[in-house]
C-alpha positions in Angstrom: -11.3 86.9 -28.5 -8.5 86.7 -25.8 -5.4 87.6 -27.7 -1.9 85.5 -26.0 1.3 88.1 -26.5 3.7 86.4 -27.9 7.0 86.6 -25.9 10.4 86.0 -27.3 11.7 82.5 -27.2 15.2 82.2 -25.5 17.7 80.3 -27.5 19.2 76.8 -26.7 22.8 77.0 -26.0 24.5 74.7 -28.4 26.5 73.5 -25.7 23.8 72.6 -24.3 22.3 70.3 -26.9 26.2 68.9 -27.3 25.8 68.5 -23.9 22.8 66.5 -23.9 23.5 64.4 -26.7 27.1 62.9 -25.4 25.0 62.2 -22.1 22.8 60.3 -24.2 25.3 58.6 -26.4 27.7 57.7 -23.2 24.4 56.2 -21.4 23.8 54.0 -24.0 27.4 52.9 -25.6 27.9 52.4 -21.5 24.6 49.9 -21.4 25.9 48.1 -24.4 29.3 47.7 -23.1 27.6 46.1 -19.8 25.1 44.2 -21.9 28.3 43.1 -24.1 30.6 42.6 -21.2 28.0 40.1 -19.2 27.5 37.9 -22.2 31.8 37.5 -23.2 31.3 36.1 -19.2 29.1 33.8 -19.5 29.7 31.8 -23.2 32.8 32.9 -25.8 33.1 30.9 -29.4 37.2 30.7 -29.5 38.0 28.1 -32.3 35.9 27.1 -35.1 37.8 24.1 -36.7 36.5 21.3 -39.5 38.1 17.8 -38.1 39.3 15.1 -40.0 38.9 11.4 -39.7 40.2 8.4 -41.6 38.7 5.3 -40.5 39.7 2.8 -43.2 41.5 5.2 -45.2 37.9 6.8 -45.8 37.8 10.8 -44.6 35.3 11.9 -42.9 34.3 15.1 -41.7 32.8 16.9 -38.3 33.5 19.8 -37.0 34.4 21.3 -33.4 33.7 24.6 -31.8 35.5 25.4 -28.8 33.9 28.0 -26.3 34.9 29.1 -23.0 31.9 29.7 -19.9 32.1 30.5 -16.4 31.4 28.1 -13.7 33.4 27.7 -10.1 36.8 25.9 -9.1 36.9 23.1 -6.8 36.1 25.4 -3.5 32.8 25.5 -5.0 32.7 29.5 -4.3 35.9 31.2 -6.5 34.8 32.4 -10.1 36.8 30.6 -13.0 36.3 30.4 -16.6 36.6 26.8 -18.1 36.8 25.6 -22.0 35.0 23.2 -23.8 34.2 21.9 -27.1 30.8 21.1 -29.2 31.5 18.2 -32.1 28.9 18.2 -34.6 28.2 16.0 -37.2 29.1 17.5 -40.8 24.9 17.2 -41.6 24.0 19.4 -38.3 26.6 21.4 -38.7 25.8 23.0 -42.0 21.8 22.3 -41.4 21.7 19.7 -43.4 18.6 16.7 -44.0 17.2 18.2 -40.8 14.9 15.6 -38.8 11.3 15.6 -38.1 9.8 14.5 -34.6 5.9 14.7 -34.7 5.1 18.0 -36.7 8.7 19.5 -35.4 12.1 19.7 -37.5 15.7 20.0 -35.6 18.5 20.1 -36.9 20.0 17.2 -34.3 18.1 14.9 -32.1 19.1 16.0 -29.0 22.2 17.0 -27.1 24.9 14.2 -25.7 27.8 15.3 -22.6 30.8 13.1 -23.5 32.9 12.6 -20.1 36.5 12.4 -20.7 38.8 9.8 -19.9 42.0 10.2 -17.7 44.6 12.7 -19.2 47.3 14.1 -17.8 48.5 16.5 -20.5 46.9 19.7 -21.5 47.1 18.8 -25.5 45.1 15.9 -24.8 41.9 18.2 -23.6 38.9 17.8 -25.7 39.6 21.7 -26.9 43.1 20.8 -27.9 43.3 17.1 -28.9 43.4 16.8 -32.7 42.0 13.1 -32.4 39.0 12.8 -29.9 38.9 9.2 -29.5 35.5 9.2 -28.1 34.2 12.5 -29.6 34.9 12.1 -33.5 33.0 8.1 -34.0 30.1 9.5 -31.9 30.2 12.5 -34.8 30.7 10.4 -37.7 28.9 6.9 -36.8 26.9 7.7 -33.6 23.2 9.1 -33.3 22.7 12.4 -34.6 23.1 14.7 -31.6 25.3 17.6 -30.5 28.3 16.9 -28.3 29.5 18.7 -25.3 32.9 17.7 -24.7 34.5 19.5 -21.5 38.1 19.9 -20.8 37.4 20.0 -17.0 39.4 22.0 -14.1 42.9 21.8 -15.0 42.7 21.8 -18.5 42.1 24.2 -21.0 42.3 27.7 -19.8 42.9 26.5 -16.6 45.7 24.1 -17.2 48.3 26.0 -14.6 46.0 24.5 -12.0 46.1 20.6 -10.7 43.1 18.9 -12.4 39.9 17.9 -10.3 40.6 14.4 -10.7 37.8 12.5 -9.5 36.1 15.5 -7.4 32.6 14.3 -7.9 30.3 17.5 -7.1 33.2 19.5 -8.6 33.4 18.3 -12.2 29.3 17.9 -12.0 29.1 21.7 -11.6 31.4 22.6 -14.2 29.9 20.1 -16.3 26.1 21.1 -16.1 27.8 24.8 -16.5 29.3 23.9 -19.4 26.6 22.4 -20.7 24.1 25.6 -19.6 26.6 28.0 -21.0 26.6 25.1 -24.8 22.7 25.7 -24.7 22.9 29.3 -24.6 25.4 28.8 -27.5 23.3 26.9 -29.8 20.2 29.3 -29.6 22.9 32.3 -30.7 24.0 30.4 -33.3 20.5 29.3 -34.6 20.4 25.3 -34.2 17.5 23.4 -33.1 17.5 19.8 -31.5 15.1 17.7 -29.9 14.9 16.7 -26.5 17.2 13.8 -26.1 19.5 14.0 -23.8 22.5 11.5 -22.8 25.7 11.2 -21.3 28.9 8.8 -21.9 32.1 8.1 -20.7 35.0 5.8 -20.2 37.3 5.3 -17.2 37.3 8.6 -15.2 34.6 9.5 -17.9 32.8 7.0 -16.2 32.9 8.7 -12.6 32.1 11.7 -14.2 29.0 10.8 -15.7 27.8 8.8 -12.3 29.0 12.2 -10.5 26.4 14.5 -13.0 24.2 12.0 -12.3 24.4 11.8 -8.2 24.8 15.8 -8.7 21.6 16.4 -10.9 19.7 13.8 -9.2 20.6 15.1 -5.6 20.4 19.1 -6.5 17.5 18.8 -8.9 17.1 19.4 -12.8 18.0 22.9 -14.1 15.7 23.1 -17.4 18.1 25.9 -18.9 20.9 23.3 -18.6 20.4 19.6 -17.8 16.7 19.4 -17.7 16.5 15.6 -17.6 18.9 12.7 -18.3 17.7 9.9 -20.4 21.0 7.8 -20.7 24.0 7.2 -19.0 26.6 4.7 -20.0 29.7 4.4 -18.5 32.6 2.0 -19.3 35.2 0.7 -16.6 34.8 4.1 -14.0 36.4 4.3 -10.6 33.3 4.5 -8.8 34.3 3.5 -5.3 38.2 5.0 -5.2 37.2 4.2 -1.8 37.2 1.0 -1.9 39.8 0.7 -4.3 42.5 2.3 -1.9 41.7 0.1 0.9 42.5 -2.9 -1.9 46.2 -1.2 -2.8 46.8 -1.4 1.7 46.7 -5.6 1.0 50.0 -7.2 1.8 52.3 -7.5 -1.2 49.3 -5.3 -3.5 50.7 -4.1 -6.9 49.8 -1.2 -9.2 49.8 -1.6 -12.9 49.0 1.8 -13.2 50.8 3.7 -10.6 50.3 7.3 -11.8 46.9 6.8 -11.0 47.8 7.2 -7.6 49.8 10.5 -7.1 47.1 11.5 -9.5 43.7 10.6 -6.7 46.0 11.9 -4.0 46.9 15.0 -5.9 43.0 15.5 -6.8 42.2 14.9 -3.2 44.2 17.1 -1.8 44.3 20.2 -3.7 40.5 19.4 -5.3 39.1 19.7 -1.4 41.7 22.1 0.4 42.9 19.0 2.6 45.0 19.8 5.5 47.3 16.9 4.3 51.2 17.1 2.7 51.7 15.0 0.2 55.2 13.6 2.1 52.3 11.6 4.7 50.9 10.1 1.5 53.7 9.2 -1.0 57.5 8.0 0.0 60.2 10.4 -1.5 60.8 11.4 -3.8 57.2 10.5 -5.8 56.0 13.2 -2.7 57.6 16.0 -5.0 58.6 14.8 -8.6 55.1 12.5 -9.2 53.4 16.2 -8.4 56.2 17.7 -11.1 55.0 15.8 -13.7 51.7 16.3 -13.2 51.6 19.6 -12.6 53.5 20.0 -16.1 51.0 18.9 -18.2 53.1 17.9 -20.6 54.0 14.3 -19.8 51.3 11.0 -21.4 50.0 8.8 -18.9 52.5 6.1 -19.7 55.6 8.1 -19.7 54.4 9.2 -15.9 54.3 5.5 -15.7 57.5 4.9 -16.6 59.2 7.8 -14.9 57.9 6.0 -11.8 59.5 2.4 -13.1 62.8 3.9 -13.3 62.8 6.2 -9.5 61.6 3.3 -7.7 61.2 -0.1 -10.1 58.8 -2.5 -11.3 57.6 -2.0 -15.0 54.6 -2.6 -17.1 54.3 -6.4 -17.1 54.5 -6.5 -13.4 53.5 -3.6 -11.8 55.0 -1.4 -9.0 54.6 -2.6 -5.4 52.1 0.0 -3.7 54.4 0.0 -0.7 57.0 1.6 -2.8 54.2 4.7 -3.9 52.5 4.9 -0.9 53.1 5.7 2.9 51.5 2.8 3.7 51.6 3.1 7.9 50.2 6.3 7.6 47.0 5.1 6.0 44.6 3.8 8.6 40.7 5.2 9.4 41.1 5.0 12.7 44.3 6.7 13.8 46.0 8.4 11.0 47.0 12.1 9.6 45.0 11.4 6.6 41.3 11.2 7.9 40.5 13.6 5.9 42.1 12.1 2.8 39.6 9.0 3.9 36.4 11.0 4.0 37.3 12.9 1.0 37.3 9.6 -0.9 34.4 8.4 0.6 32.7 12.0 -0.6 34.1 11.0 -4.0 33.1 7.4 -4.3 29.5 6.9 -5.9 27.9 4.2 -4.4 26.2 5.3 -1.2 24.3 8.3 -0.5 22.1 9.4 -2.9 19.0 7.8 -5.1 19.3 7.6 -8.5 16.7 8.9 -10.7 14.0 5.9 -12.0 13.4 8.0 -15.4 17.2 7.6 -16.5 18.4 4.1 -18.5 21.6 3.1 -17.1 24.4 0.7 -18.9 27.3 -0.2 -17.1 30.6 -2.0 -19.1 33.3 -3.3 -17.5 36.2 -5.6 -18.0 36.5 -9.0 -15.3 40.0 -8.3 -16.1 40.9 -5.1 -15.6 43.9 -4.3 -14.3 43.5 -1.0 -13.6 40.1 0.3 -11.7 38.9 -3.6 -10.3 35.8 -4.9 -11.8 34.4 -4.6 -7.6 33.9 -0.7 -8.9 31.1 -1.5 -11.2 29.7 -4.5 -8.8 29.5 -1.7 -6.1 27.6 0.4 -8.3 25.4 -2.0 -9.8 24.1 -3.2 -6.6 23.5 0.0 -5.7 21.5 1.4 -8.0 19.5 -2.3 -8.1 18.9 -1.2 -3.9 16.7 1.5 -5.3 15.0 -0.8 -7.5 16.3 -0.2 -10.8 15.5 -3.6 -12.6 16.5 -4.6 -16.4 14.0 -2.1 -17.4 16.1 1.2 -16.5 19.7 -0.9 -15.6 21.8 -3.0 -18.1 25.2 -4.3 -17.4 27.8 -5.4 -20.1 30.6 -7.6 -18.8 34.0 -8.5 -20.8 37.8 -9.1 -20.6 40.5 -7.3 -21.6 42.8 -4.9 -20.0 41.2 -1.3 -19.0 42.7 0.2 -22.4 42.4 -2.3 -24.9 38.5 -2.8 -23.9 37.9 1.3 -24.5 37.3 0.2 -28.0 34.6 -2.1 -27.8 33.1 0.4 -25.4 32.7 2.9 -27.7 31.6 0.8 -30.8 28.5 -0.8 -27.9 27.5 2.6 -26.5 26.7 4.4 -30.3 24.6 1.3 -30.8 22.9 2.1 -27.5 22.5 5.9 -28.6 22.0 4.9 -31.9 18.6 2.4 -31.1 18.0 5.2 -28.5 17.6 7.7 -31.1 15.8 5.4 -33.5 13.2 4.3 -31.2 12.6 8.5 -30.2 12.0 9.3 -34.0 9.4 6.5 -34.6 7.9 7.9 -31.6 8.3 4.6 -29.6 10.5 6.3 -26.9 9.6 9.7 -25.5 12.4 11.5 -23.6 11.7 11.9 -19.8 11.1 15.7 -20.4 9.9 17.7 -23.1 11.3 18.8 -26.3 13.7 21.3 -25.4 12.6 24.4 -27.9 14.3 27.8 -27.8 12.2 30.0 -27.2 12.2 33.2 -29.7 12.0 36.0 -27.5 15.2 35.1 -26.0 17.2 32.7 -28.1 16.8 34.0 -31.6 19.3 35.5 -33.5 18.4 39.5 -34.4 18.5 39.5 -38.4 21.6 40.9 -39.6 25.2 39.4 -40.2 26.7 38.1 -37.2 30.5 36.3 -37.2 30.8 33.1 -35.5 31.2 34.6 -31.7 28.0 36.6 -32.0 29.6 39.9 -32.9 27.7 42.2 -35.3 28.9 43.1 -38.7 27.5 46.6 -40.1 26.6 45.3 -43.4 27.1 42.2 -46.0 30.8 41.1 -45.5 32.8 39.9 -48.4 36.0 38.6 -46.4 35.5 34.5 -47.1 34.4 32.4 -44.1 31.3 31.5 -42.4 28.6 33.9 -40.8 25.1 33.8 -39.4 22.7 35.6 -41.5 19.2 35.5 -39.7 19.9 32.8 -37.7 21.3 30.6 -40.4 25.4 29.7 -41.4 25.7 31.7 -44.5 29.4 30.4 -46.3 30.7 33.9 -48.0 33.5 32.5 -50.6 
């Protein structure tokens, strides 16, 4: 029998194993952090807030959560992180009466983008606004769906830059970004909804839906953010600002809007990188005080408006001759400094250049009588998308008078009846979305169990500290 000696076994330093186990520690507290650190970039919860209505002296409640995400400014190439806001209805919300499509359950139908409107002050932003003209019916009357409201580039957290108004491709991006990062969201904090998918807006809400539409239609469907687009309804949207310029260089044209303009030529301009002053587009001193005012953030629409009434007349009954705004002699497309202000606009108009996706329903409003973006915007449009032979089948246009903000109203009432019968018709299983049910998938979107807060950080045990929590994927209410 082979007999081993037995040899004395040196001793581990204990600085050793100290040594060893900080390594260890650091490594992985390091990996977390970078884990961590990658996530707060892509999606953050900032606000969780329950909203009140009062339609009819009746309150109602929904409730908003405000997020930030990353996505790109106007350049298409600079990192920037924009804010948004997701309305729920008070049912979806709290995971209430949940719905049943085939042998599924959601806790929403489906997901809808709501396109803002013009705004020109930073408290008006979906994130900030404490009315949501468009966002709070849809929550309380409209079909039972998630809503992705962004503030857009220069509003929000990046309201000390001039907004992308009217940029096309560059409120698209942030837009399907916003809704990505609102996907990535909802998985975290353990809702489900089925695979509807629509998108609304009025007045620049209107271009911005058509943009998302050209964009997602020209670039292709991204399945972990817009993975199809079953309706789009738009309401009184400056889709050829082309066009419309070339209507305000008409002999003796008025503008019953006039901050609209500063406001294109400031998008233009600064939303492109345009080699062009603002002194060869707009007669002094609109060239430097119309860009004030914007830039602030702090003035409404109308008071804009009527700063411009009183530096160089007109008012709101009449309008403001354009020639008064406007360097008119400079604005020519054949010999002019401000080419490039022309192809921009023809960049950012909507009615050439792209084919529009057969699967998508389409309804176009607009008002014979607006006074602001000319009823020839949705005509343009309209023929358009019939060129590519959308028929009554996947295009329906809704014509009425009224100026461009006293028919906002009707808009909204007709477009939740369109969602509404949308939604209906896709839980009796008569209308089946033009891609599947979007499911999270549980590997990747499910909540770890434990308690969580709101913006997805991890509590070590029960809390007792009143407020709302995730607890295995579901909002726990601690009181």
């Amino acid at each position: 029998m082979k007999v081993f000696s037995k040899k004395p076994i040196k001793p581990v330093s204990p600085y050793l194993i100290i040594y060893y186990f900080l390594r260890r520690t650091f490594i992985l507290t390091l990996l977390l952090l970078t884990c961590l650190g990658l996530r707060a970039q892509e999606e953050v919860i900032t606000d969780t807030t329950a909203m009140s209505y009062t339609p009819l002296l009746l309150p109602m409640t929904y409730y908003r959560v405000n997020y930030t995400y990353s996505s790109v400014a106007p350049d298409g190439t600079t990192p920037v992180t924009l804010s948004a806001a997701l309305v729920f209805p008070k049912d979806v919300f709290e995971h209430n009466k949940p719905l049943t499509v085939g042998s599924r359950t959601y806790d929403a139908s489906g997901l809808i983008l709501c396109n803002h409107f013009t705004i020109t002050r930073d408290i008006e932003a979906p994130t900030q606004t404490s009315s949501m003209d468009i966002e709070a019916p849809l929550a309380l009357l409209g079909p039972r769906c998630i809503i992705i409201s962004p503030d857009g580039y220069g509003f929000g957290t990046t309201a000390d830059k001039p907004q992308a108004y009217l940029m096309a491709d560059a409120i698209a991006r942030n837009n399907v970004d916003a809704v990505r990062a609102a996907r990535r969201l909802l998985a975290r904090m353990g809702y489900t909804y089925g695979g509807l998918f629509a998108q609304l807006g009025y007045s620049q809400g209107g271009h911005s839906s058509i943009a998302v539409q050209r964009y997602v239609d020209t670039h292709g469907t991204e399945p972990d953010a817009i993975s199809h687009i079953d309706y789009t309804l738009c309401g009184d949207g400056p889709y050829d600002i082309s066009a419309m310029l070339d209507s305000l260089m008409v002999p003796g044209a008025r503008s019953m809007y006039p901050c609209a303009i500063p406001l294109i030529i400031q998008g233009q301009i600064e939303g492109a990188g345009l080699p062009v002053s603002y002194s060869d587009c707009l007669r002094a001193p609109l060239d430097t005080k119309a860009i004030e005012w914007l830039n602030a953030k702090v003035y409404a629409a109308d008071v804009i408006n009527h700063y411009i009434y009183d530096t160089v007349g007109g008012d709101k009954e009449t309008g403001v001759p354009v020639s008064d705004i406007l360097v008119t002699d400079n604005f020519s497309r054949t010999d002019s400094p401000l080419l490039p202000l022309y192809d921009a606009l023809v960049d950012n108009s909507l009615v050439t250049g792209w084919r529009p996706n057969k699967d998508t329903r389409f309804w176009l409003y607009h008002s014979e009588t607006d006074e602001v973006v000319p009823y020839f915007c949705m005509e343009h449009l309209r023929d358009f998308l019939r060129g590519w032979g959308l028929d009554s089948r996947h295009l329906n246009v809704y014509t009425t008078t009224g100026t461009h903000t006293g028919s906002a109203a009707l808009f909204v009432v007709l477009a939740m009846n369109e969602l509404r019968q949308m939604e209906n018709d896709y839980l009796a299983g008569t209308y089946i979305p033009t891609a599947v049910d979007i499911v999270p998938d549980a590997a990747s979107s499910a909540t770890p169990a434990g308690w969580y807060t709101l913006q997805g950080q991890q509590l070590p045990a029960e809390p007792h500290t009143p407020g709302i929590y995730i607890h295995n994927g579901k909002k726990v209410l601690i009181k």
